[in-house]
Residue frames as qw, qx, qy, qz and C-alpha x, y, z in Angstrom:
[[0.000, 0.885, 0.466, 0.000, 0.00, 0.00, 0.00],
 [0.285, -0.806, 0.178, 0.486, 3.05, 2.50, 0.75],
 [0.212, -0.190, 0.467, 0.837, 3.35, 2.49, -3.31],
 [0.007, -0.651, -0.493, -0.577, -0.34, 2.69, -4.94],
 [0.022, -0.899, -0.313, 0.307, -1.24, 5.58, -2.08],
 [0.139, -0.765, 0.127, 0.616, 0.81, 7.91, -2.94],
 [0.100, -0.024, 0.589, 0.802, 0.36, 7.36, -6.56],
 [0.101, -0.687, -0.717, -0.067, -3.49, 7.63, -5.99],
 [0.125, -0.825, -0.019, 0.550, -2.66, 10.95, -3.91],
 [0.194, -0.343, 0.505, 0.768, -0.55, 12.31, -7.19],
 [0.058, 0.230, 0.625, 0.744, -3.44, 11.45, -9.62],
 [0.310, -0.648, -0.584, 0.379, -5.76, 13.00, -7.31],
 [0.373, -0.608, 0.008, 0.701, -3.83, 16.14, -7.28],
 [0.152, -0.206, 0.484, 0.837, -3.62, 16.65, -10.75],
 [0.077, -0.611, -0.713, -0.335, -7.65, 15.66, -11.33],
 [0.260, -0.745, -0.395, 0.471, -8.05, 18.60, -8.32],
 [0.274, -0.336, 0.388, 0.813, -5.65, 20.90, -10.59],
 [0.096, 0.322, 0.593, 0.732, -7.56, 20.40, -13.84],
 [0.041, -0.715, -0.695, -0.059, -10.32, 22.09, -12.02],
 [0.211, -0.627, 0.127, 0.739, -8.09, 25.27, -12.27],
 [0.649, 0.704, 0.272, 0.096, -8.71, 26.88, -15.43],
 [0.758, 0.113, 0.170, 0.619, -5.43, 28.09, -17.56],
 [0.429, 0.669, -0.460, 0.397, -3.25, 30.28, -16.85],
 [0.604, -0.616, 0.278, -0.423, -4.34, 30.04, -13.31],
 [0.952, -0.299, 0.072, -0.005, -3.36, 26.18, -12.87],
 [0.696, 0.326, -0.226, 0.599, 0.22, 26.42, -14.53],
 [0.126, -0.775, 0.180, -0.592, 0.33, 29.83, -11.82],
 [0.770, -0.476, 0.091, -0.414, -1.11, 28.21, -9.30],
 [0.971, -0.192, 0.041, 0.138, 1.26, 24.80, -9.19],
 [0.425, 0.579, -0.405, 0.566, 4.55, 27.00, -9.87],
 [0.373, -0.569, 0.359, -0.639, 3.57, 28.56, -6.18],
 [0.950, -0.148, -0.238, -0.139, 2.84, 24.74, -5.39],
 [0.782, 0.278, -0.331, 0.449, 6.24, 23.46, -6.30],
 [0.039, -0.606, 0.467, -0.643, 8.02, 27.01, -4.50],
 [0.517, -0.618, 0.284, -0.521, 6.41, 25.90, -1.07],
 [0.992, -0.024, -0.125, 0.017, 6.82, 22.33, -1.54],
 [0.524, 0.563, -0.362, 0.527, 10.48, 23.29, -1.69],
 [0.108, 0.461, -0.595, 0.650, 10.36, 24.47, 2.03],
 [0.782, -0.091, -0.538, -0.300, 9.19, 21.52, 3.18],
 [0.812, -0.155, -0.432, 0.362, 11.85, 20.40, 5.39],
 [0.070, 0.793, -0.073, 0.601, 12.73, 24.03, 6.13],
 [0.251, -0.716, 0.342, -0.554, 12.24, 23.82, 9.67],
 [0.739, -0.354, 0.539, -0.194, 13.34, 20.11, 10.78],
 [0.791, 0.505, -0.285, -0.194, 14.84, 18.12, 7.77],
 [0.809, -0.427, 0.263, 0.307, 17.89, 17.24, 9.57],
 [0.705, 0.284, 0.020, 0.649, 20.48, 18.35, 6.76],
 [0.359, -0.536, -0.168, 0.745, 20.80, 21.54, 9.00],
 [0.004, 0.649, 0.006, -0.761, 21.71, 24.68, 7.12],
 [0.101, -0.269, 0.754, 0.591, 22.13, 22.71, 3.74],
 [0.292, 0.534, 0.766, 0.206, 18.52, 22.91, 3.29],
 [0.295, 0.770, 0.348, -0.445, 18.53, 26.28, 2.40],
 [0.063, -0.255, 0.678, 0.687, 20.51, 26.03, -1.08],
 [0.232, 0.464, 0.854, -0.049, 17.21, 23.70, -1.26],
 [0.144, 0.753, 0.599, -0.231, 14.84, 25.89, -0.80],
 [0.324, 0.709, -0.255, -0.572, 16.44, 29.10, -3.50],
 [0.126, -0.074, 0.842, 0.520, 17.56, 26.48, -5.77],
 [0.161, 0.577, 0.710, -0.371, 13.26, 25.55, -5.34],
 [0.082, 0.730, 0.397, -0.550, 12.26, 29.32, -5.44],
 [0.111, 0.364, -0.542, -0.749, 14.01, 29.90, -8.95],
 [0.058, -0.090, -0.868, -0.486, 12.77, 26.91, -10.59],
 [0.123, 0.600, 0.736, -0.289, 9.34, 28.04, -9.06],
 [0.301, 0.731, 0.011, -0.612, 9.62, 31.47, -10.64],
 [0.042, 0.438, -0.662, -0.607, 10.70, 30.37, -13.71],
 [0.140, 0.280, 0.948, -0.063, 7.40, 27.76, -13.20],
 [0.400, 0.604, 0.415, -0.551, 4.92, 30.55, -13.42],
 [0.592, 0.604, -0.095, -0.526, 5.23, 30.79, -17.50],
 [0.400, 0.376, -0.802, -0.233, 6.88, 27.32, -18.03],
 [0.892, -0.149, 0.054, -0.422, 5.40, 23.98, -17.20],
 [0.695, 0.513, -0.432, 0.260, 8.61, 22.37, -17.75],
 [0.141, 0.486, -0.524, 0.685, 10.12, 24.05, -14.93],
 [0.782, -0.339, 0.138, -0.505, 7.14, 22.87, -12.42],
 [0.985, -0.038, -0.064, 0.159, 7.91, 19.25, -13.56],
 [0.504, 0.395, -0.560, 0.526, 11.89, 19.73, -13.52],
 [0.333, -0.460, 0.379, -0.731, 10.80, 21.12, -9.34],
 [0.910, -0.127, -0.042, -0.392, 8.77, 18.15, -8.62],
 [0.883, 0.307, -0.278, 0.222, 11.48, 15.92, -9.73],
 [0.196, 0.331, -0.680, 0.624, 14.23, 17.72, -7.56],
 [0.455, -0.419, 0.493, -0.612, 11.81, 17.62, -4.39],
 [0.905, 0.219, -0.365, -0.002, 12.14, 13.63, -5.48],
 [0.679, 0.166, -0.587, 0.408, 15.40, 13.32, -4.79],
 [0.243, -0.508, 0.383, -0.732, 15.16, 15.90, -1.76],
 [0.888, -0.292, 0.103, -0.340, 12.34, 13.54, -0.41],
 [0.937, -0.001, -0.348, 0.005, 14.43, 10.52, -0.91],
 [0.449, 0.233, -0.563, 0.653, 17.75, 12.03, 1.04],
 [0.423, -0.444, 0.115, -0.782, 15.37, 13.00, 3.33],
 [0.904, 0.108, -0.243, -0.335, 14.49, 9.32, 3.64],
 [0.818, 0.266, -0.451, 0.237, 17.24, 7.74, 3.51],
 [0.536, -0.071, -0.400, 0.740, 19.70, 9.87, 6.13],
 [0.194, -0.376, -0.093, -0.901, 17.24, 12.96, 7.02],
 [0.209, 0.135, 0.809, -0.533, 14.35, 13.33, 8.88],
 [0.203, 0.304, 0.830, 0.421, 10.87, 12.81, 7.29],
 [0.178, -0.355, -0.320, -0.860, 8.37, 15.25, 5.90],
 [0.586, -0.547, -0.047, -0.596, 5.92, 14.60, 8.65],
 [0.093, 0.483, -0.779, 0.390, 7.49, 13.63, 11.40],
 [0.756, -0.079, 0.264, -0.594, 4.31, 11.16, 12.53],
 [0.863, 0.438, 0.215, -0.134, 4.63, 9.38, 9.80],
 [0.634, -0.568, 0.481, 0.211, 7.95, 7.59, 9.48],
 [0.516, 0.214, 0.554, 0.617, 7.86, 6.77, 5.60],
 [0.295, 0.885, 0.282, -0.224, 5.92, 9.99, 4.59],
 [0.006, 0.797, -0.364, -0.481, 8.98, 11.25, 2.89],
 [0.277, -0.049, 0.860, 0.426, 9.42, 7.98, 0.68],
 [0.304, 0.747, 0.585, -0.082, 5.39, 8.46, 0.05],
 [0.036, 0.927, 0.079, -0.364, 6.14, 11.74, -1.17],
 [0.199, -0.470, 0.718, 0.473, 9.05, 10.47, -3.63],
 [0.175, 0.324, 0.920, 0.132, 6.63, 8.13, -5.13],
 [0.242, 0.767, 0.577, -0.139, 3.75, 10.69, -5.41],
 [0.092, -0.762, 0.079, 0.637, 5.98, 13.54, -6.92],
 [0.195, -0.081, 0.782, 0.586, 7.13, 11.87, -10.19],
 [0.157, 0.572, 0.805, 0.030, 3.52, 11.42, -10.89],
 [0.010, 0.868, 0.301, -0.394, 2.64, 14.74, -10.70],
 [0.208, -0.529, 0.508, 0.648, 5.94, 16.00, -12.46],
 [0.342, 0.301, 0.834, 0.312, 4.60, 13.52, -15.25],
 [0.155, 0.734, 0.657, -0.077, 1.58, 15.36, -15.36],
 [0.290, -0.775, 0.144, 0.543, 3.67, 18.61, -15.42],
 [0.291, -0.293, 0.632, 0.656, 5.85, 17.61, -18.06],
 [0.163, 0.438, 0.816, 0.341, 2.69, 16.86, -20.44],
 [0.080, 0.389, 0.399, 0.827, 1.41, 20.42, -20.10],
 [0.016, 0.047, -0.188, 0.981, -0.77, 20.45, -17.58],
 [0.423, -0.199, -0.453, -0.759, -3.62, 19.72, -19.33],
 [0.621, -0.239, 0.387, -0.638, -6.92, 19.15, -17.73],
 [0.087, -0.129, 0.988, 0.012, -7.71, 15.42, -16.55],
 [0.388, 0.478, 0.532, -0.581, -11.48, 16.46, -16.53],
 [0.583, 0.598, -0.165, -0.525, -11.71, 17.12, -20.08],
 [0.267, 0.220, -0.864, -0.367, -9.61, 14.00, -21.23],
 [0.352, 0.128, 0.881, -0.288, -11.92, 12.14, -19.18],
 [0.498, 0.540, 0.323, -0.597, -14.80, 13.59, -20.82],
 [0.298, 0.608, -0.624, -0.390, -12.79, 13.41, -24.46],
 [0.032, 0.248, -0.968, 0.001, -12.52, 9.47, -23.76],
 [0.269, 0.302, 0.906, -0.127, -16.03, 8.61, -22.83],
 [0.329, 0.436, 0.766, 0.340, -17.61, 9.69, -26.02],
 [0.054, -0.401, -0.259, -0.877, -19.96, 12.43, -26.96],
 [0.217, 0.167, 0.622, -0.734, -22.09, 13.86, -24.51],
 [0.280, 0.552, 0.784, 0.058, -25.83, 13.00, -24.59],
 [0.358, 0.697, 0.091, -0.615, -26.28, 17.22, -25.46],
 [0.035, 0.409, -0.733, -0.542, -23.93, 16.26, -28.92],
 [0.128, 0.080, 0.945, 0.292, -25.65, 13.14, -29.46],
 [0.230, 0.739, 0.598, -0.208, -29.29, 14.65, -29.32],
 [0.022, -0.637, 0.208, 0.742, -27.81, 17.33, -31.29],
 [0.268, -0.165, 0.896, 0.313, -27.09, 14.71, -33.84],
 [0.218, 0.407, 0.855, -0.234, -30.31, 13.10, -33.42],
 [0.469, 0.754, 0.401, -0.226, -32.13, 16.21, -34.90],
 [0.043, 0.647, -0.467, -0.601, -29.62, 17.39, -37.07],
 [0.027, -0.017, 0.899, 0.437, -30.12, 13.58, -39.44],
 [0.337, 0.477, 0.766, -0.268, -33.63, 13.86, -38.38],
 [0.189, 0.387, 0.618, 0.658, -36.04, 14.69, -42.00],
 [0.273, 0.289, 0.426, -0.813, -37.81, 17.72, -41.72]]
């Protein structure tokens, strides 16, 4: 279970996202990424060496608000962050004793989503199961003889 949650939480996150409309959601998950970045800020355990972290973070967050690229490239570093966190750190919630591996595992996902643009999950959904019944009754009288 400590690998499909936290890919459930990641496609979660990004079905919550599509319900941002554009520019707002590529805005909106730069500022994500930035905060995500000072995560460990105030108990990580790598002492002062988490604050290269957290400007290294705050660029690739500004440089997120008009690239989507840069979001996913952010995601992906607070990966590895999470995993040295993991490994020889202390963990993102300090309750919860893997939460920083969970949080390696649910970033890629998201990045994924990141790298691909963004794009809403709500409309592919909608794209995939067919025509809506307004289209198809549209249809319907459009072949219908007058």
């Amino acid at each position: 279970m400590i690998l499909v949650s936290p890919v459930i939480v990641g496609i979660i996150y990004c079905l919550l996202m599509s319900l941002i409309k554009e520019p707002h959601r590529r805005r909106f998950n730069a500022i994500m990424v930035g905060g995500a970045g000072a995560a460990y800020l105030s108990g990580g355990g790598f002492g002062p060496w988490e604050l290269p972290f957290v400007a290294l973070m705050a660029y690739v967050a500004y440089r997120g608000l008009e690239s989507w690229t840069f979001i996913g490239i952010g995601w992906l570093l607070h990966t590895a962050w999470d995993m040295a966190h993991h490994l020889k750190g202390n963990p993102i919630l300090p309750f919860h004793h893997d939460s920083s591996l969970a949080c390696a595992i649910c970033d890629p996902v998201i990045a994924l989503w990141c790298f691909r643009g963004g794009p809403s999950m709500i409309a592919a959904v909608r794209r995939r199961s067919g025509p809506s019944r307004t289209a198809d009754h549209a249809h319907d009288h459009a072949s219908a003889p007058s």
